[in-house]
N, C-alpha and C positions, 0 to 999 in steps of 0.2 A: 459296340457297346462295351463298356467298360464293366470287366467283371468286380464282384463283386464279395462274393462269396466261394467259398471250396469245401468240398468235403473231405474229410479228413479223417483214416481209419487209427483206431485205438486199439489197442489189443493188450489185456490185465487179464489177471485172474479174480477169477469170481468166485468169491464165495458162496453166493445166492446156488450157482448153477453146479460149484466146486470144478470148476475145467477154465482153462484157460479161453476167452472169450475175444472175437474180434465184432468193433461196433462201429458204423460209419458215423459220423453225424457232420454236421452241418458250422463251419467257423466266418464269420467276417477276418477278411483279407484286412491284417494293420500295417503290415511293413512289408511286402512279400520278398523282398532283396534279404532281410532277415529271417524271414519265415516264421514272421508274428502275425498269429492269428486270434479272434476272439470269440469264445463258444456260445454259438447261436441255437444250441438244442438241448432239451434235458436229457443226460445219462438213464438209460433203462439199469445197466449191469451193475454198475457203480465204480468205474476208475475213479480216481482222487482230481475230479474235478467237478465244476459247478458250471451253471450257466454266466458268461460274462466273465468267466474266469479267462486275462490272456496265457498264450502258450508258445512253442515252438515247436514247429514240424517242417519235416523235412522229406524230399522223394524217395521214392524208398521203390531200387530196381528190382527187389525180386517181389515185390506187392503189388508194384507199378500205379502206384499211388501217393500220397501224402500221408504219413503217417507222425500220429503226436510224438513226439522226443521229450517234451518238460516241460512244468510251469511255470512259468515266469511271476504271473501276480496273480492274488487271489482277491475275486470282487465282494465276498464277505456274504455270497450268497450260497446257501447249501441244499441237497439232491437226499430226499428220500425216496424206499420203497416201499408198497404199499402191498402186498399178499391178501385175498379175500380168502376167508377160510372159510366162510358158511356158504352151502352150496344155494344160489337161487337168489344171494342179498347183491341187490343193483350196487355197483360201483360209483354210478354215476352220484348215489346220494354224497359218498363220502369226497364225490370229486365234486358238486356243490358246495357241500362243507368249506371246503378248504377256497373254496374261491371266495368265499364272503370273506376268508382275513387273508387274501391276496395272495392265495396260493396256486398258483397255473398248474396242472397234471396234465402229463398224457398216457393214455392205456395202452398197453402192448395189447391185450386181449380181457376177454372178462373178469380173470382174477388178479392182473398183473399190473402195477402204473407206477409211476415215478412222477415225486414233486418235487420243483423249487419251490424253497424258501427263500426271499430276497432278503436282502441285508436289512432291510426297513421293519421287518415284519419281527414281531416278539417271538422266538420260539416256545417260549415254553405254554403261550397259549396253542399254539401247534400242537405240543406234545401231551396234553393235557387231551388233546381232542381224540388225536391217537390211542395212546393209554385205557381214555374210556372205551373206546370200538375194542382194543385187544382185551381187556377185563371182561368183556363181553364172547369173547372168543369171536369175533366176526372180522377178524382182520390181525395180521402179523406185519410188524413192519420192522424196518432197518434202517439205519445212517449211514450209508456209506462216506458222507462228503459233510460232517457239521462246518461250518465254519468256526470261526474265533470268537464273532461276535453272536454267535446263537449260542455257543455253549458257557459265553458269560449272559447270558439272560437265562440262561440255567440256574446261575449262580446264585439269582438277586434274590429270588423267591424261596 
């Protein structure tokens, strides 16, 4: 069977955690003679990439792995976090929320999740949904990865 996919370790500094972080995730195989690959998972930490975003990685002997080198192109979709602040509030509403204007999350744990935003999707109705949870105190979130085209739908409004 013809592979498919590979995983692929990242390693950036985090702000979120302040230490330097390594993250495995998951890339579709585009060229593997070049070592172009395309990310098939949402970022928890936040390195400067997004889902679908292509890259370059390469083995890497003393990791003994694949590890990312650079991006190549970016696919115009971008990686938030999501921090629940108020002890006891389900996560899952605000990961509801965000799935009715097409926003996929996944949770590290109860107060911890990471969304794409695809390219398709209006940010600043995103951030508006945000903004009111954090006015609220019931959630802090970050951008690690905006794209180009969410932060001119910033712009229009």
């Amino acid at each position: 069977m013809t592979e498919t996919h590979k995983k692929i370790l990242f390693k950036y500094y985090s702000t979120y955690l302040e230490e330097i972080v390594s993250e495995t995730m998951w890339a579709e195989i585009i060229d593997s003679e070049k070592g172009y690959y395309k990310l098939d998972n949402i970022p928890f930490f936040g390195p400067l990439i997004a889902t679908d975003d292509i890259f370059r990685a390469e083995y890497d002997e003393d990791e003994k792995c694949f590890i990312h080198k650079e991006t190549i192109e970016n696919s115009g979709n971008s990686i938030i976090q999501i921090l629940i602040l108020q002890e006891g509030f389900d996560k899952e509403i605000i990961r509801e929320k965000l799935k009715t204007i097409n926003c996929v999350s996944e949770a590290l744990n109860d107060t911890f999740l990471a969304a794409e935003i695809v390219k398709s999707v209006d940010y600043s109705i995103v951030k508006s949904l945000l903004d009111e949870y954090e006015s609220l105190s019931v959630i802090e979130y970050a951008e690690p990865c905006i794209s180009e085209k969410h932060r001119a739908d910033l712009m229009k409004n």
